[in-house]
C-alpha positions, 0 to 999 in steps of 0.5 A: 838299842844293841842287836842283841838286846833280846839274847840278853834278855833271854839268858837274864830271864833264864838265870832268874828263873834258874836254881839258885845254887846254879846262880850262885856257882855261875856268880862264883865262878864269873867273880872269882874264876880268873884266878884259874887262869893265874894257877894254869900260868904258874903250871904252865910255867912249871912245866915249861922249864925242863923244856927249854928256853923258848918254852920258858920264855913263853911262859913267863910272858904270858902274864905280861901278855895278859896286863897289856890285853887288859890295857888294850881292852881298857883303852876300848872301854874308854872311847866306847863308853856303853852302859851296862845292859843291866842299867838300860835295859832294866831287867832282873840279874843274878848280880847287883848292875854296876854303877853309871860309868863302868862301862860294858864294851868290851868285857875286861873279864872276857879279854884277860881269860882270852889271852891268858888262855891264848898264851897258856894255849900256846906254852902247853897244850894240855892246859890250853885244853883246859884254859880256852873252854874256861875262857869262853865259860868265863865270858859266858857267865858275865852274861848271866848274870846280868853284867854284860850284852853278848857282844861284849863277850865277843868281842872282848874275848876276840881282843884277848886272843889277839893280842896273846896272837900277836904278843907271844910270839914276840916274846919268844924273841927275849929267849936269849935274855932269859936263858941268860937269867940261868946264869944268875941267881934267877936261875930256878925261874928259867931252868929245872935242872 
């Protein structure tokens, strides 16, 4: 049993009493809405070239920083081995429950929109304003629909954020690698002029 078994079952019984075209965008959204954060990346990155090289290079590592929140999130999955709610706690989702052995703990959906939104955040503002708010959303909707307890969510938002906190940072350090890329043929990659 979870401290949140019952918030769980409040927001399943919720989708399942909704209307179904809610259901259905909140299932296309939590299915397929991590590719807004791929297209807030490339615009980040876009915008960030007339900017400079620090901007830039925050830019371009912002998908780096999302693979190793990933990794990070996988490594936890991996030692926590949780079930799915949906497999324990045997109520109505909005989606099919995984199988056995895809663990819940934490969220990987949650974690990569919590640093992509993190390092969006922190290359450009106005998308970050755009990005955070559809990374809570995202984690959100993998509880509606039945994939996830609320402290999965949490928790795998918490570590998305934190390693984007931590990462960016130490990215911006390659700067002067990637101002060197200006004088290759990479140089539309890093500079707008």
């Amino acid at each position: 049993m979870h401290f949140d078994d019952g918030l769980y079952t409040w927001v399943t019984d919720l989708a399942h009493r909704a209307p179904g075209p809610l259901d259905t965008l909140i299932s296309v959204w939590s299915d397929y809405g991590l590719g807004l954060f791929a297209v807030l990346m490339v615009m980040a990155w876009w915008r960030a070239r007339p900017l400079g090289i620090a901007r830039t290079t925050t830019a371009l590592a912002a998908p780096l920083v999302v693979v190793a929140a990933y990794a990070v999130n996988d490594v936890l999955k991996m030692i926590v081995h949780e079930q799915r709610p949906c497999q324990t706690l045997h109520t109505l989702t909005v989606e099919a429950c995984p199988p056995l052995g895809d663990w819940s703990f934490p969220s990987n959906h949650a974690a990569i929109a919590a640093a992509a939104a993190v390092a969006i955040l922190l290359t450009d503002r106005a998308l970050g304003a755009v990005a955070v708010p559809a990374a809570l959303l995202m984690g959100a909707s993998r509880v509606w629909i039945g994939a996830h307890y609320p402290h999965d969510v949490v928790i795998g938002l918490l570590v998305g954020a934190a390693v984007a906190v931590v990462l960016v940072p130490a990215a911006r350090k390659a700067a002067p690698f990637v101002e060197r890329l200006g004088d290759t043929r990479l140089r539309p990659l890093v500079t707008a002029r």
